[in-house]
C-alpha positions in Angstrom: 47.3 102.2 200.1 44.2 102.8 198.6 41.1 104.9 199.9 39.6 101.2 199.9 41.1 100.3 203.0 39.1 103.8 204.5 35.9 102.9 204.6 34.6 105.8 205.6 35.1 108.2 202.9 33.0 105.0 201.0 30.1 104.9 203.4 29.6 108.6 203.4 29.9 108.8 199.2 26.8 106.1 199.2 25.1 108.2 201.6 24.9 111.2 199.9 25.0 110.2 196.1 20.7 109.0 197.3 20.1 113.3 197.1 19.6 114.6 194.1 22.2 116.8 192.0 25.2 116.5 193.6 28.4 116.9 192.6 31.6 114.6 194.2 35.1 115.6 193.7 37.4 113.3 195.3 41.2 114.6 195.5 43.8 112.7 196.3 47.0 111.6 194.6 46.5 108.8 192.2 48.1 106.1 194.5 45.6 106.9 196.9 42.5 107.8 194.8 39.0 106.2 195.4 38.3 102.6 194.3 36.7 102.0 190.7 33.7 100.7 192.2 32.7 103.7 194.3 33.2 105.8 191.9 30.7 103.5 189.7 28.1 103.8 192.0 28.3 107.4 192.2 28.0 107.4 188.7 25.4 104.9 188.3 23.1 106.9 190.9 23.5 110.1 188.1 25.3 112.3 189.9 28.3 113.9 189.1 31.8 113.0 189.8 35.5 114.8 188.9 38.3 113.4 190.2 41.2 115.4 190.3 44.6 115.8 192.3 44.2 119.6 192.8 42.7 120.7 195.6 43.0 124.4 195.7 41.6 124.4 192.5 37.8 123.1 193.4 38.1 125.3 197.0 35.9 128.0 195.7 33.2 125.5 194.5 33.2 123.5 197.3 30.5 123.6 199.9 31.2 120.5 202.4 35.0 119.5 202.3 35.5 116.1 204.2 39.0 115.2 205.0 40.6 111.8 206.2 44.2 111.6 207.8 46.4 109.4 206.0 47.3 106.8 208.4 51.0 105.6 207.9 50.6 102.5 209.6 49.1 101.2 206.5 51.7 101.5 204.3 54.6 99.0 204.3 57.5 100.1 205.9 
């Protein structure tokens, strides 16, 4: 399962990549990372965008964290 079957974490990256100087960080493992295409468009509107796996690392520079609940029913059993 990717974050492309979470629409939400999508909607709310398209939101706020239309402000000015932000910066994303999406963390996740890479099985589960965001689509290519998301992370095109965030790149495309000129903001900035690391994508990493760590996320104790990016705590201290981190000023809104949103989470999502992995939902097991998605995955294949």
């Amino acid at each position: 399962m990717r974050l492309e079957v979470r629409p939400y974490g999508h909607s709310l990256s398209r939101l706020l990549y239309m402000y000015k100087d932000l910066s994303f960080t999406p963390v996740s493992p890479k099985q589960l990372s965001m689509p290519d295409y998301v992370i095109g468009d965030i790149e495309n509107a000129g903001q900035k965008i690391t994508i990493t796996n760590q996320l104790e690392d990016n705590l201290d520079q981190t000023d809104i964290l949103y989470l999502t609940r992995i939902q097991e029913e998605r995955f294949p059993s």
